[in-house]
N, CA, C and O atoms as a printed pandas DataFrame, in Angstrom:
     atom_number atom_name residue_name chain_id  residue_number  x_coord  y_coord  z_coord
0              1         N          UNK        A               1   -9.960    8.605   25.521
1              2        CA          UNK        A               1   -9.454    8.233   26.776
2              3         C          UNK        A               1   -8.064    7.623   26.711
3              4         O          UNK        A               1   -7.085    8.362   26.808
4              5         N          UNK        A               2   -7.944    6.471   26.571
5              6        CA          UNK        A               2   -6.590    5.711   26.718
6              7         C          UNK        A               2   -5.873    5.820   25.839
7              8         O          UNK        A               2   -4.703    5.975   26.187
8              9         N          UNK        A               3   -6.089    5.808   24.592
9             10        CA          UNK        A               3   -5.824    6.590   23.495
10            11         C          UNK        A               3   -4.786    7.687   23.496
11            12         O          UNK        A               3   -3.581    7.809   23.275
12            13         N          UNK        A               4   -5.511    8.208   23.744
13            14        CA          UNK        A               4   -4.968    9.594   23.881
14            15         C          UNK        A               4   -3.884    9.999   24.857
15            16         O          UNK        A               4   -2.981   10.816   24.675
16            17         N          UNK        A               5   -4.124    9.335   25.830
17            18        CA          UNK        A               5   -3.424    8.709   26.714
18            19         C          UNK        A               5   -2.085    8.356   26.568
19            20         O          UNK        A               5   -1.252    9.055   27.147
20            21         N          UNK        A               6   -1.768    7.523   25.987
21            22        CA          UNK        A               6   -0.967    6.768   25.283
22            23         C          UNK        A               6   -0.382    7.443   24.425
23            24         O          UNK        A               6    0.840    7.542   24.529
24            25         N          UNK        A               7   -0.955    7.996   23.510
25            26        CA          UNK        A               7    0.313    9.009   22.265
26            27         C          UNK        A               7    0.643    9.997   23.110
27            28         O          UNK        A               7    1.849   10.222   23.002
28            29         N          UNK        A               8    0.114   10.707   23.920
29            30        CA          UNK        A               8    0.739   11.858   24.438
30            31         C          UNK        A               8    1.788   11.821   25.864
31            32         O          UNK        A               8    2.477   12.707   26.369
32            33         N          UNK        A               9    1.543   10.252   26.275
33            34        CA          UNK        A               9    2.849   10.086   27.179
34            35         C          UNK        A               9    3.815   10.101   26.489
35            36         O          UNK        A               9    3.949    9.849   25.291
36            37         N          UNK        A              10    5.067   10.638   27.847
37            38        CA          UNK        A              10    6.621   11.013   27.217
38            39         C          UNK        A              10    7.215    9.555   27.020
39            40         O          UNK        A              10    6.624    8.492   27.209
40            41         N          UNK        A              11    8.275    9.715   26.676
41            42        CA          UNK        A              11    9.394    8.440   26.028
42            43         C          UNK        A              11    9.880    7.972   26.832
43            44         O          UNK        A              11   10.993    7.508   26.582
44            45         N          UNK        A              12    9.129    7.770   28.782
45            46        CA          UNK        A              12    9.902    7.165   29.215
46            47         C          UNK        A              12    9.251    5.479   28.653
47            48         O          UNK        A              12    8.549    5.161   27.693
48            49         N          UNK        A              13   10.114    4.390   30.182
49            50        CA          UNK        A              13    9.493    3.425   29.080
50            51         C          UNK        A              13    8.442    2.975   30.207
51            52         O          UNK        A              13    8.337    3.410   31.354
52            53         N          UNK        A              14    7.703    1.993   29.565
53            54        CA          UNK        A              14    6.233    2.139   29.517
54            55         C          UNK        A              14    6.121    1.561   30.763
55            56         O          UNK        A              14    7.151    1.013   31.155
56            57         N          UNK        A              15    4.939    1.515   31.674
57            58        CA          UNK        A              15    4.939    1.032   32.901
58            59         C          UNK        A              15    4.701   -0.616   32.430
59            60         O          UNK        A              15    4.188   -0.953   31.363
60            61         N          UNK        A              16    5.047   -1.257   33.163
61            62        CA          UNK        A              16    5.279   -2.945   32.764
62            63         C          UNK        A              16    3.800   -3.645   32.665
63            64         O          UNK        A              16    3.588   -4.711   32.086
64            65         N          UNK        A              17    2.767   -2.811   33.370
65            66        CA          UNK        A              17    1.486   -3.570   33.644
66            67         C          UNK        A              17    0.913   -3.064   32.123
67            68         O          UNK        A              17    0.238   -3.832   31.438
68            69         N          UNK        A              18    1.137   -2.161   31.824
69            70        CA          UNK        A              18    0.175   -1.673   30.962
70            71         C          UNK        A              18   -0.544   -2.133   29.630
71            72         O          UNK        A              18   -1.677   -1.873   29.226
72            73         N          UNK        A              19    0.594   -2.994   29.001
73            74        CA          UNK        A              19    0.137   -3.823   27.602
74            75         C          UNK        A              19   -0.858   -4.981   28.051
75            76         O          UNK        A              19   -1.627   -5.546   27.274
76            77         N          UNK        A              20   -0.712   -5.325   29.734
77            78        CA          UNK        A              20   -1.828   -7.032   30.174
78            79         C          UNK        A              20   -2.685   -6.001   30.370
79            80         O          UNK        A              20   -3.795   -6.395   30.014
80            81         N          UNK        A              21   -2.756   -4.450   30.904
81            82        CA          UNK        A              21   -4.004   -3.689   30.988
82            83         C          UNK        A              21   -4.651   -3.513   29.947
83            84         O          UNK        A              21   -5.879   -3.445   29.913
84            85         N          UNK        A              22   -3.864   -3.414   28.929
85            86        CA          UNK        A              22   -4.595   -3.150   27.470
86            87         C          UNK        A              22   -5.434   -4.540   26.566
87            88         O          UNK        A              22   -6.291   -4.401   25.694
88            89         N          UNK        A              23   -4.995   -5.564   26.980
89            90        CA          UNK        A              23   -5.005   -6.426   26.608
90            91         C          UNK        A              23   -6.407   -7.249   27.234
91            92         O          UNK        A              23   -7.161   -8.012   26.630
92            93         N          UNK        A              24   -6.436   -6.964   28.131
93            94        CA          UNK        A              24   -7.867   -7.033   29.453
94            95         C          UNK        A              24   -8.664   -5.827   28.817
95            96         O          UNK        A              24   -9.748   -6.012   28.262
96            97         N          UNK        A              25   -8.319   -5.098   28.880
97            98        CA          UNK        A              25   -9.996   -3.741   27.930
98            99         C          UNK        A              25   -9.827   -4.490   26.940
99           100         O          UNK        A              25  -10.865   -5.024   26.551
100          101         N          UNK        A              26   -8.814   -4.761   26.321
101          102        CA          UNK        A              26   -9.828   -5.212   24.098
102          103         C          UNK        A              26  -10.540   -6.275   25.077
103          104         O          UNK        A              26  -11.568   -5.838   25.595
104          105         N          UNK        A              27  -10.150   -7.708   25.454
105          106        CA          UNK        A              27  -11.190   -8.339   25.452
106          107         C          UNK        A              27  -12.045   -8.594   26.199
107          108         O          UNK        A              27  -12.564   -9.710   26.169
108          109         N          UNK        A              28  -12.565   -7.342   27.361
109          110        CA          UNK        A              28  -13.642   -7.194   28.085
110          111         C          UNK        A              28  -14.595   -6.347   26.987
111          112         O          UNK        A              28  -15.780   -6.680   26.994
112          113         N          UNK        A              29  -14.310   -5.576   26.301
113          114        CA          UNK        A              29  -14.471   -5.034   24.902
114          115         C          UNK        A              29  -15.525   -5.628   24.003
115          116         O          UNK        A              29  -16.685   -5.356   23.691
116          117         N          UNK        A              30  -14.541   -6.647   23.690
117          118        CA          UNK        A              30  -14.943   -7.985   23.192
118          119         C          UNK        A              30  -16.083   -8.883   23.213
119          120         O          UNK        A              30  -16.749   -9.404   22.318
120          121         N          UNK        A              31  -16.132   -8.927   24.697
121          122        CA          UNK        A              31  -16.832   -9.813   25.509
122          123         C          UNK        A              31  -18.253   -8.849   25.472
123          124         O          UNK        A              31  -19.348   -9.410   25.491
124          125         N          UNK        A              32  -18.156   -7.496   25.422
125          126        CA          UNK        A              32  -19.270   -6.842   25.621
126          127         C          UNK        A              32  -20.297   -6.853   24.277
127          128         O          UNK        A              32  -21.524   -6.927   24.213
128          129         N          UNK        A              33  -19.200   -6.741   23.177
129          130        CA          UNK        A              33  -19.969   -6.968   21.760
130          131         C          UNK        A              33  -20.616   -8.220   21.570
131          132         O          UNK        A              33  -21.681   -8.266   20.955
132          133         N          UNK        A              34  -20.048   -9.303   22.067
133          134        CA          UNK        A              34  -20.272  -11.037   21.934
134          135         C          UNK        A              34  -21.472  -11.147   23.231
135          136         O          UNK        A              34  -21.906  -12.230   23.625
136          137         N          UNK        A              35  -21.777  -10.186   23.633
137          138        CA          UNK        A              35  -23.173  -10.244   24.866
138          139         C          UNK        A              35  -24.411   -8.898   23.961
139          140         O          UNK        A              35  -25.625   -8.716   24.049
140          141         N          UNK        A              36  -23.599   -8.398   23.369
141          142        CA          UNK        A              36  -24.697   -7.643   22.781
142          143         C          UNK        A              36  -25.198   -8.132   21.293
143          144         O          UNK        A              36  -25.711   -7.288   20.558
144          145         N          UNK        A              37  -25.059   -9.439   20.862
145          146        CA          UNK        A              37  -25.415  -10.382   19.429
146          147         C          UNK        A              37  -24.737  -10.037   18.480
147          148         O          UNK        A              37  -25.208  -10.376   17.394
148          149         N          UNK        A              38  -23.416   -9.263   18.438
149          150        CA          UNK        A              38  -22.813   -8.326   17.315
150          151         C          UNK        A              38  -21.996  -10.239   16.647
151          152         O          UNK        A              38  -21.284  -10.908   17.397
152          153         N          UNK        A              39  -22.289  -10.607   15.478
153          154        CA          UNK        A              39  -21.301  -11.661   14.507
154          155         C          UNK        A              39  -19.928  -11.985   14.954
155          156         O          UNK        A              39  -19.239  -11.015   15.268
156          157         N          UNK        A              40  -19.434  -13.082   15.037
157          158        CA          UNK        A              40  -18.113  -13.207   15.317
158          159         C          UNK        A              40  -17.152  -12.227   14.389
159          160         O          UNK        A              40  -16.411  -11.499   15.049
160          161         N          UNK        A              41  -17.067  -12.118   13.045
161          162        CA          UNK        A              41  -16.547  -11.787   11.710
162          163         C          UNK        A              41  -17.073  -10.386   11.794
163          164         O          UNK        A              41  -16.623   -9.650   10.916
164          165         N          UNK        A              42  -18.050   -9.749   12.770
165          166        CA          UNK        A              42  -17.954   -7.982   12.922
166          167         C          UNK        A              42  -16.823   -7.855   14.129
167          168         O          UNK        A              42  -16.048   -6.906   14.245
168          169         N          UNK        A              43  -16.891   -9.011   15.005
169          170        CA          UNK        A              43  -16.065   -8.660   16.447
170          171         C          UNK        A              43  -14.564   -8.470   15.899
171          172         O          UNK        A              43  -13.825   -7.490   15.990
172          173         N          UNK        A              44  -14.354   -9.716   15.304
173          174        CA          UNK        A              44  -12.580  -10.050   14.815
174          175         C          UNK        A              44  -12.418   -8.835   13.963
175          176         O          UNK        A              44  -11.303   -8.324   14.069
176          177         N          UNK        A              45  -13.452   -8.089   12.938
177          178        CA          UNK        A              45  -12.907   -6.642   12.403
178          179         C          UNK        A              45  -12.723   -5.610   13.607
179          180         O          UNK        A              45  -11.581   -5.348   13.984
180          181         N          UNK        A              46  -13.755   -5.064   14.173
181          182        CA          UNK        A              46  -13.547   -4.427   15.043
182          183         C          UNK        A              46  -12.269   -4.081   15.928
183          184         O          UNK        A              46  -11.726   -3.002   16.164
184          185         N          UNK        A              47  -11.931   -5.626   16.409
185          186        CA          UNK        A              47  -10.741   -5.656   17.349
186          187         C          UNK        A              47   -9.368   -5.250   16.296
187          188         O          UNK        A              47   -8.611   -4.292   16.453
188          189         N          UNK        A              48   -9.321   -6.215   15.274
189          190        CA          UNK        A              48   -7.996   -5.548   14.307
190          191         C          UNK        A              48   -8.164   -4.042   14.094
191          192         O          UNK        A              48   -7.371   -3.396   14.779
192          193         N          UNK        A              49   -8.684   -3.575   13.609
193          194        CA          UNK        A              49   -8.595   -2.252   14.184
194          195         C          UNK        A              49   -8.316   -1.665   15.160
195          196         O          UNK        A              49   -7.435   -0.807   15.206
196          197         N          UNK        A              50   -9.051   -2.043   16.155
197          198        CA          UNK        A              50   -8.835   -1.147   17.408
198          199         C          UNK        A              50   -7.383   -1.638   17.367
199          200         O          UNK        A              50   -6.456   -0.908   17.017
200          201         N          UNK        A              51   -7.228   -2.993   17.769
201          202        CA          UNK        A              51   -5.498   -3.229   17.944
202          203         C          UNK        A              51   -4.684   -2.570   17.432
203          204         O          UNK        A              51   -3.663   -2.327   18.075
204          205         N          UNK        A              52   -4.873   -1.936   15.814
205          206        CA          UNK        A              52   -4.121   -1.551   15.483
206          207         C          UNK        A              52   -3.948   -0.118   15.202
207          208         O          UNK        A              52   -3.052    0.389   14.528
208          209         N          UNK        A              53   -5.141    0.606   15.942
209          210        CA          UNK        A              53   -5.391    2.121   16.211
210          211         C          UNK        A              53   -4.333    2.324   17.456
211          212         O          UNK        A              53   -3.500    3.225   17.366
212          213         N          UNK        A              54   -4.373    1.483   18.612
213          214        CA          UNK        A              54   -3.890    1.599   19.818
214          215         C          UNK        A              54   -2.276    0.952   19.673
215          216         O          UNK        A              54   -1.445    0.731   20.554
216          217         N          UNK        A              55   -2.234    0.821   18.701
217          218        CA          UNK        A              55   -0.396    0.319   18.785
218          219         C          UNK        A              55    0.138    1.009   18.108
219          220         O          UNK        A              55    1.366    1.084   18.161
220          221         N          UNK        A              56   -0.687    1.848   17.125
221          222        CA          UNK        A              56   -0.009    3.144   16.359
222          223         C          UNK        A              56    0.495    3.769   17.686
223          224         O          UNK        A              56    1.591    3.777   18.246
224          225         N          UNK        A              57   -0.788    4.319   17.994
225          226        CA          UNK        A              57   -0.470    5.425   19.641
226          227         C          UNK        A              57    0.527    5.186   20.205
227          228         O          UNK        A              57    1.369    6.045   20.467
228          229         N          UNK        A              58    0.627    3.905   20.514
229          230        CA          UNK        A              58    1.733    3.374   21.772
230          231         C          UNK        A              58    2.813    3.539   20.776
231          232         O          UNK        A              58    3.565    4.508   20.882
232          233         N          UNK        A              59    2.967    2.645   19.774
233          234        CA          UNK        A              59    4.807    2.634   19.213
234          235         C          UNK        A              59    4.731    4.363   18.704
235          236         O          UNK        A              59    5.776    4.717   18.158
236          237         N          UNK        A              60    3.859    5.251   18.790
237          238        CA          UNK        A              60    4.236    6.619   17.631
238          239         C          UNK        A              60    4.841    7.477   18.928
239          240         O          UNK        A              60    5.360    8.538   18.581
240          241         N          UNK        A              61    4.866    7.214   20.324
241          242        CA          UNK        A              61    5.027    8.169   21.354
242          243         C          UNK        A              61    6.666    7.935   21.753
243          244         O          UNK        A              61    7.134    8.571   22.698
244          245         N          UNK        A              62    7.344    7.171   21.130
245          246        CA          UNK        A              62    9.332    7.605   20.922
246          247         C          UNK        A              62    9.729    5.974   22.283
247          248         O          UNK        A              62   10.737    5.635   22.903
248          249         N          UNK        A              63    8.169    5.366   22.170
249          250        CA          UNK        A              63    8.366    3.923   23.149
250          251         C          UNK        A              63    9.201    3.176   22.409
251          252         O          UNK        A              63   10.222    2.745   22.946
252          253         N          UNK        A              64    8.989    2.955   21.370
253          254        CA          UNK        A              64    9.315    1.550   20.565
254          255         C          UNK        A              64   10.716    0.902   20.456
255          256         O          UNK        A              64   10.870   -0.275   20.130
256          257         N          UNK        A              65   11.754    1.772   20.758
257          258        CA          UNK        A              65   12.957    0.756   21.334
258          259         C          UNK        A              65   13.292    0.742   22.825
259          260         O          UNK        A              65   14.396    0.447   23.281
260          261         N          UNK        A              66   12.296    1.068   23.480
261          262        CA          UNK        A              66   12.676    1.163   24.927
262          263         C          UNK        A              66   11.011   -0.023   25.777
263          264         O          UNK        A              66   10.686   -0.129   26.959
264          265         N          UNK        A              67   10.659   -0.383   25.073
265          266        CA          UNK        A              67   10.009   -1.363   25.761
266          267         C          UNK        A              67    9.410   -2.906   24.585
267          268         O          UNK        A              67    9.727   -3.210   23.435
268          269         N          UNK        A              68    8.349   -3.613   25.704
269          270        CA          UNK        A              68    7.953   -5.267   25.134
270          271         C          UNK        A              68    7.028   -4.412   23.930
271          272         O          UNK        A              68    7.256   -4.883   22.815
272          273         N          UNK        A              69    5.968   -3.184   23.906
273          274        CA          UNK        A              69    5.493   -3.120   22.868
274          275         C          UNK        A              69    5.287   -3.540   21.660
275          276         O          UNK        A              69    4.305   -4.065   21.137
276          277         N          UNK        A              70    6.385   -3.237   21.242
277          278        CA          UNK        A              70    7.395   -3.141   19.822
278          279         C          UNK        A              70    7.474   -5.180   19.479
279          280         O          UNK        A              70    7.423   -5.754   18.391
280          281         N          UNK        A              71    7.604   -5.762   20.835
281          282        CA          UNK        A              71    8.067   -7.169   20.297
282          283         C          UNK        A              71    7.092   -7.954   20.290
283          284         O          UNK        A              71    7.143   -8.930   19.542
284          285         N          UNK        A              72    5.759   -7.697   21.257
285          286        CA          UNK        A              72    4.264   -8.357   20.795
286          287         C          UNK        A              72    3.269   -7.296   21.115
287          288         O          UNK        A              72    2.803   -7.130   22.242
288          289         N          UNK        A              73    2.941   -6.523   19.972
289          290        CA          UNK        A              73    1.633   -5.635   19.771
290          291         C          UNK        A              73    0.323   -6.495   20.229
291          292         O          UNK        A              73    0.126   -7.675   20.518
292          293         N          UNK        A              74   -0.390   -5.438   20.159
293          294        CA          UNK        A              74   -1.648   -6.185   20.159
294          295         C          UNK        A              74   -2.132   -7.252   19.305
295          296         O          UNK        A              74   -2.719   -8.329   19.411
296          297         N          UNK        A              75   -1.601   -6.444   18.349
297          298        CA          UNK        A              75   -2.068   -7.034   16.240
298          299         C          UNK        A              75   -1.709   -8.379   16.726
299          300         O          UNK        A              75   -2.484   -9.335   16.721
300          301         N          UNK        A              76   -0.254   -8.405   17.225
301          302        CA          UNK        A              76    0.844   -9.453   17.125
302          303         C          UNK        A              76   -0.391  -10.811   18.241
303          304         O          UNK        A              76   -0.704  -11.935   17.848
304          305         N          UNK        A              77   -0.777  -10.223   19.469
305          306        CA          UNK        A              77   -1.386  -10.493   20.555
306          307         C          UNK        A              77   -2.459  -11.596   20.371
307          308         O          UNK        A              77   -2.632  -12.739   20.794
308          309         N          UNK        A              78   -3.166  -10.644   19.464
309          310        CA          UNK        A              78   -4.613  -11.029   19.387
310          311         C          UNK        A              78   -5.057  -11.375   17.861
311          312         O          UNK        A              78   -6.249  -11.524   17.589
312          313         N          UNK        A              79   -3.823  -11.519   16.677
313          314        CA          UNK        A              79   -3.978  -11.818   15.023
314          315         C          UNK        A              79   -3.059  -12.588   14.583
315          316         O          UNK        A              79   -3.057  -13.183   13.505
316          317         N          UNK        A              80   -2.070  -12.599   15.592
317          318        CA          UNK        A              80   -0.750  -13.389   14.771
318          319         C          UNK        A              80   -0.167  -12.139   13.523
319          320         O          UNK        A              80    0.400  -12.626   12.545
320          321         N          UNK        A              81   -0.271  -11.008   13.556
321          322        CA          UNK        A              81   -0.196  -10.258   12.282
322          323         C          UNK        A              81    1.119   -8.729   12.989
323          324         O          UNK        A              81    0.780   -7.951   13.881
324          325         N          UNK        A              82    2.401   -8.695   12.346
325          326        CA          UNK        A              82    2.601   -7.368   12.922
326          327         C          UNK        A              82    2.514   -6.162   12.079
327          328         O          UNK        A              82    3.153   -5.141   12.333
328          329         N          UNK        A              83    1.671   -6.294   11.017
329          330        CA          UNK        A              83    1.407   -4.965   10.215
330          331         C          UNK        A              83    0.172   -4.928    9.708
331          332         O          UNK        A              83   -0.169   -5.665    8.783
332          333         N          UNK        A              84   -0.707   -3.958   10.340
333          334        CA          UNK        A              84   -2.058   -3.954    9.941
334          335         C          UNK        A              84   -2.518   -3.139    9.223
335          336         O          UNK        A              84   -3.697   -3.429    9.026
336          337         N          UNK        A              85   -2.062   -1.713    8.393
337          338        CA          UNK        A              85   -1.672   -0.988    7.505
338          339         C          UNK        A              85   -2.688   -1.067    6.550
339          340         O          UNK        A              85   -3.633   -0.282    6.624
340          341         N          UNK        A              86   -2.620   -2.003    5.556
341          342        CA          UNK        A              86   -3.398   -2.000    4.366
342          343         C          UNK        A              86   -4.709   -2.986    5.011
343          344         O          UNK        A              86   -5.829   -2.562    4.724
344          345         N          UNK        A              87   -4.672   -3.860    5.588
345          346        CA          UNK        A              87   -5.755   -4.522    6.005
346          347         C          UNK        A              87   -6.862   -3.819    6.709
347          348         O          UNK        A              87   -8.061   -3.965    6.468
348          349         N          UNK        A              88   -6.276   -2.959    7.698
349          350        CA          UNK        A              88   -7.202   -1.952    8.279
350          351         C          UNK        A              88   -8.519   -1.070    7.079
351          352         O          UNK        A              88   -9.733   -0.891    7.178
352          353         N          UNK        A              89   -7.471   -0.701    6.003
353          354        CA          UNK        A              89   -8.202    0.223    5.072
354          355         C          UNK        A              89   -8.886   -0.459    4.406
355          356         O          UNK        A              89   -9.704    0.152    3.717
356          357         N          UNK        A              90   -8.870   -2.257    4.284
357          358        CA          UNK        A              90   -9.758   -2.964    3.843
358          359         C          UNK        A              90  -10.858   -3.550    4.328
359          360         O          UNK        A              90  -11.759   -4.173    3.767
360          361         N          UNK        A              91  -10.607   -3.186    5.776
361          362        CA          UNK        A              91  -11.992   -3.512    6.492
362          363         C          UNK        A              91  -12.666   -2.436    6.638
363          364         O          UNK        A              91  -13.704   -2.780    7.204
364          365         N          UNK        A              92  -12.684   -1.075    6.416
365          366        CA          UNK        A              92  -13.106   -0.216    6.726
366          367         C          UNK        A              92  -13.725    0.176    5.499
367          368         O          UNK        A              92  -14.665    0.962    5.614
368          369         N          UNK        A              93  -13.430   -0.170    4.429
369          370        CA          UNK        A              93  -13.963    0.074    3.190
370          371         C          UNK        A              93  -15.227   -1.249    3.264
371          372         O          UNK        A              93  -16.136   -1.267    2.434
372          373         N          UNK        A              94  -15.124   -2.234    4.292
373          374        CA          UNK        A              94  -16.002   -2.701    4.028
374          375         C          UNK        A              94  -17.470   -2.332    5.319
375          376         O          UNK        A              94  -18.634   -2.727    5.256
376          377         N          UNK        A              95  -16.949   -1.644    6.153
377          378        CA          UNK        A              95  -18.025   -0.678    6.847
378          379         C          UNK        A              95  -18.881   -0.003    5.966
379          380         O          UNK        A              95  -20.111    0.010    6.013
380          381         N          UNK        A              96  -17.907    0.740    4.893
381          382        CA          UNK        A              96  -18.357    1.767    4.213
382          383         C          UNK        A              96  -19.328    0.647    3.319
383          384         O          UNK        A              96  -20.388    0.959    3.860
384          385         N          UNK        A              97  -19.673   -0.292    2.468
385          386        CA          UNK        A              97  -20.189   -0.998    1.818
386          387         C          UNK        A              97  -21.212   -1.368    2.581
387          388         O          UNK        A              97  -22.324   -0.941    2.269
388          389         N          UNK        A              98  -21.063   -2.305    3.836
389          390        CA          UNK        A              98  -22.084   -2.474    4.970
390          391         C          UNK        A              98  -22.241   -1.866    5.922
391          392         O          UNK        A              98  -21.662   -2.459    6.832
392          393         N          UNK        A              99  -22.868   -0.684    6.390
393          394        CA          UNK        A              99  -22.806   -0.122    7.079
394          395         C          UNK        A              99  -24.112   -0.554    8.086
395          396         O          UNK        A              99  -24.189   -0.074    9.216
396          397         N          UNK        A             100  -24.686   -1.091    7.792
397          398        CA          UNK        A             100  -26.164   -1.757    8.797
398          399         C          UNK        A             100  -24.986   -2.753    9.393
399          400         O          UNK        A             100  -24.501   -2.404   10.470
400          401         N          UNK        A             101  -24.421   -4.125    8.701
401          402        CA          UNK        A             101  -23.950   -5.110    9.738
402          403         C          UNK        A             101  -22.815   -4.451   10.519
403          404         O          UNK        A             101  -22.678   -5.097   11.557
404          405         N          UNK        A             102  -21.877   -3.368   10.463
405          406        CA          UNK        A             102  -21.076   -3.151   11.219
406          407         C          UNK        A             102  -21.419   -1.699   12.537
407          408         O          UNK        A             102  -20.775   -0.899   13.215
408          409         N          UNK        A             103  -22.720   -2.056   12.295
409          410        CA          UNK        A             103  -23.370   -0.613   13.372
410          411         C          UNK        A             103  -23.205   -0.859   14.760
411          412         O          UNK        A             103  -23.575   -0.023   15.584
């Protein structure tokens, strides 16, 4: 959906609402995992990821010197972190290890 969304819009620049829109889904998101008993420490992986699945999209679509994106990501938003790169592949390797707690 939004996703997809997002990488395949053109280079104009981004509509102004859209990063507080994005920012409202992760943590209604959020809020839905933390009502369904999912661990704090599965939620905070989850979201770094997603944050940083959905800011690939957004900065990879020719946005990134033409809007706020670029100056507070999600990562940036919701981790204090602006490169999630190798960390991503380290939480995901730890899906792969636990795969019952991160179901």
């Amino acid at each position: 959906g939004m996703v997809m969304r997002l990488s395949t819009m053109n280079s104009q620049t981004m509509p102004e609402h859209l990063f507080a829109q994005v920012v409202t889904d992760v943590q209604a998101v959020e809020q839905l995992l933390q009502e369904q008993g999912y661990e704090p420490g599965v939620i905070i992986s989850f979201r770094y990821i997603l944050c940083t699945f959905i800011d690939e999209a957004a900065l990879g679509n020719g946005w990134s010197n033409k809007n706020e994106w670029i100056k507070q990501s999600l990562l940036v938003h919701f981790h204090n972190e602006a490169w999630g790169g190798e960390k991503v592949f380290i939480l995901l390797e730890r899906l792969i290890r636990e795969p019952k707690r991160y179901q």
